[in-house]
C-alpha positions as a printed Julia matrix, in Angstrom:
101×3 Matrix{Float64}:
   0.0    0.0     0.0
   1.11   3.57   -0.64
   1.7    6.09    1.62
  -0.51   8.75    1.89
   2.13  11.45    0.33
   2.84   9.21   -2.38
  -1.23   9.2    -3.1
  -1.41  13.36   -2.64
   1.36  13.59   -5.08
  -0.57  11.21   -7.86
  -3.27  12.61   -6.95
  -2.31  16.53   -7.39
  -0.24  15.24  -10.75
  -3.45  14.05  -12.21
  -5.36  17.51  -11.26
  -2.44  19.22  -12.66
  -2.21  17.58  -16.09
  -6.06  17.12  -16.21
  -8.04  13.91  -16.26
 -11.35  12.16  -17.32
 -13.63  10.84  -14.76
 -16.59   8.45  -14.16
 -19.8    8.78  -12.64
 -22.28   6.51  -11.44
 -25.67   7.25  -10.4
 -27.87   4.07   -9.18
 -31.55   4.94   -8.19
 -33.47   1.7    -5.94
 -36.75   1.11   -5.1
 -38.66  -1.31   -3.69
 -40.51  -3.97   -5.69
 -42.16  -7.06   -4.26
 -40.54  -6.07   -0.75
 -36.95  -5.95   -1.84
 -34.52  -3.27   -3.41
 -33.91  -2.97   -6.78
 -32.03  -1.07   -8.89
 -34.09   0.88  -10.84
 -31.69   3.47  -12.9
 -28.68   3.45  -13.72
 -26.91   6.25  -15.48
 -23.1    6.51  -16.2
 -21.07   9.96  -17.55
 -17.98  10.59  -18.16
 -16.45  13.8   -17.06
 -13.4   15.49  -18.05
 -11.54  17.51  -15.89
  -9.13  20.4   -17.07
  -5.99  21.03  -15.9
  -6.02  22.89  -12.7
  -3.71  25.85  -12.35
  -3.32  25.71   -8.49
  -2.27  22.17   -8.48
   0.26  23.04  -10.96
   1.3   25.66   -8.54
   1.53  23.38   -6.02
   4.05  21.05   -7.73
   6.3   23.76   -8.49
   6.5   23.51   -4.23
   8.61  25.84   -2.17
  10.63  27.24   -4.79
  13.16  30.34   -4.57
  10.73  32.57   -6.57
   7.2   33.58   -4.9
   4.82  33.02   -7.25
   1.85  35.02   -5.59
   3.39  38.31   -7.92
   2.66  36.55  -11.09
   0.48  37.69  -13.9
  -1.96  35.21  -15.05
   0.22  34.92  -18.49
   2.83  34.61  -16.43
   1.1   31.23  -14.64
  -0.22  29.99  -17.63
   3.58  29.59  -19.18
   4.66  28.0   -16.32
   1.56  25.71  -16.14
   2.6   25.1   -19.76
   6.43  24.37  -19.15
   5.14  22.02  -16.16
   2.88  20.47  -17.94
   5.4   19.53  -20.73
   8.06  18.5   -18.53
   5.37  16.0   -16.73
   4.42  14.3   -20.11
   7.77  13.96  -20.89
   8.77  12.05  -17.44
   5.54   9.89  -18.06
   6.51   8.94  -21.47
  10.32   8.0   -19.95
   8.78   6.18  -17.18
   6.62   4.12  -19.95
   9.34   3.3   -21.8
  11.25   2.25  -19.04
   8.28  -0.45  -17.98
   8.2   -1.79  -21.47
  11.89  -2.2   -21.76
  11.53  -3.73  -18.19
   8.87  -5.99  -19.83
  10.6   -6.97  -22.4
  13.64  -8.32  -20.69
């Protein structure tokens, strides 16, 4: 089991590179004295990417970010956002090599 930084961190990386999500909605009644499911209704969702977790990655850094203009953010969001694709596309290619051996 993971530890519960190691979660946050996945976690805030999938808020910060954006995501797509699932919903389920069930709706019961009761028929002939038991519950049944009556509805069922599944959407997909999908989430942008979210600015403050992307200033949340960039951590404790030497700069303070609070003076930034938005443009400002949103090219750093950008760079970030690159740089994270990037290490996920390394890390894939290192678990197929891994597989392959």
């Amino acid at each position: 089991m993971k530890g519960k930084e190691a979660q946050l961190s996945e976690l805030l990386l999938k808020l910060a590179k954006g995501c797509r999500v699932q919903e389920v909605v069930e709706e019961y009644a009761e028929v002939d004295g038991q519950m049944r499911l009556t509805k069922r209704k599944e959407t997909r969702k999908d989430i942008p990417p979210d600015l403050k977790a992307v200033q949340m990655l960039m951590g404790s850094g030497a700069e303070d970010e609070s003076g930034w203009s938005d443009e400002q953010l949103e090219e750093e969001k950008a760079r970030l956002l690159a740089v994270l694709q990037e290490k996920t596309e390394k890390k894939g290619k290192v678990k197929k090599e891994k597989k392959d051996d």
